[in-house]
C-alpha positions, 0 to 999 in steps of 0.5 A, spaced: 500 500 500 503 506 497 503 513 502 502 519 499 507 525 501 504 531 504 509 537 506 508 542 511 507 550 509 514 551 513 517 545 509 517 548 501 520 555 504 526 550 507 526 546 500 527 553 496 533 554 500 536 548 498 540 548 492 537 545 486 541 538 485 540 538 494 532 538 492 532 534 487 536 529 492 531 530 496 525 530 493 527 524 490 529 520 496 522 522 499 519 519 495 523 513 493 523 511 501 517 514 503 511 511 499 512 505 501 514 501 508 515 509 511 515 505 519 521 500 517 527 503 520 533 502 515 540 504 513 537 512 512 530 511 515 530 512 523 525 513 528 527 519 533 527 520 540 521 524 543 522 531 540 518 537 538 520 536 530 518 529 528 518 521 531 523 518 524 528 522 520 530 521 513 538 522 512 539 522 505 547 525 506 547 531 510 541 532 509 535 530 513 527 530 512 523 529 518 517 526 518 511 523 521 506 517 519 499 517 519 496 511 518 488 512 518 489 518 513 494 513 509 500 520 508 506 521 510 506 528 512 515 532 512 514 536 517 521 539 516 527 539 512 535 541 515 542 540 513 546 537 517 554 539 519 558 536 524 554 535 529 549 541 527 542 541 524 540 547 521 534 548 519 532 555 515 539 557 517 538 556 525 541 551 529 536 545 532 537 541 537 532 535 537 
């Protein structure tokens, strides 16, 4: 059973400043390994500990797409997109830290 993929509004503002080969990078992984199985934790697919951003992390090199499963909607919501560097996650530019 396929997922569908939803972005949050504060999501397209972060894959705008992305550059276009990291959004085609990303875009591309979301929907290769979200649309099916997106609860199987693999290599790049990793459920978080309890944080305010997201319960799974999607890691496609240094970039990072955090996303929650709603199961009875049958969806995939990203709720954000960051960049990792060293052990910083920025997010639009700022800092996070889950």
């Amino acid at each position: 059973m396929a997922y569908g993929i939803r972005f949050a509004e504060s999501v397209k503002a972060q894959i705008r400043q992305l550059s276009a080969r990291q959004r085609v990078q990303l875009l591309d992984a979301i929907e290769e390994q979200l649309t099916h199985e997106p609860m199987i934790e693999t290599r790049n697919r990793k459920p978080l500990r309890p944080n305010p951003l997201a319960p799974w992390e999607l890691r496609v090199g240094e970039l990072r797409a955090f996303y929650e499963v709603a199961i009875q909607e049958n969806e995939v919501r990203v709720l954000a997109v960051g960049q990792k560097r060293g052990n910083s996650l920025l997010i639009e530019g700022k800092e996070v830290r889950l």
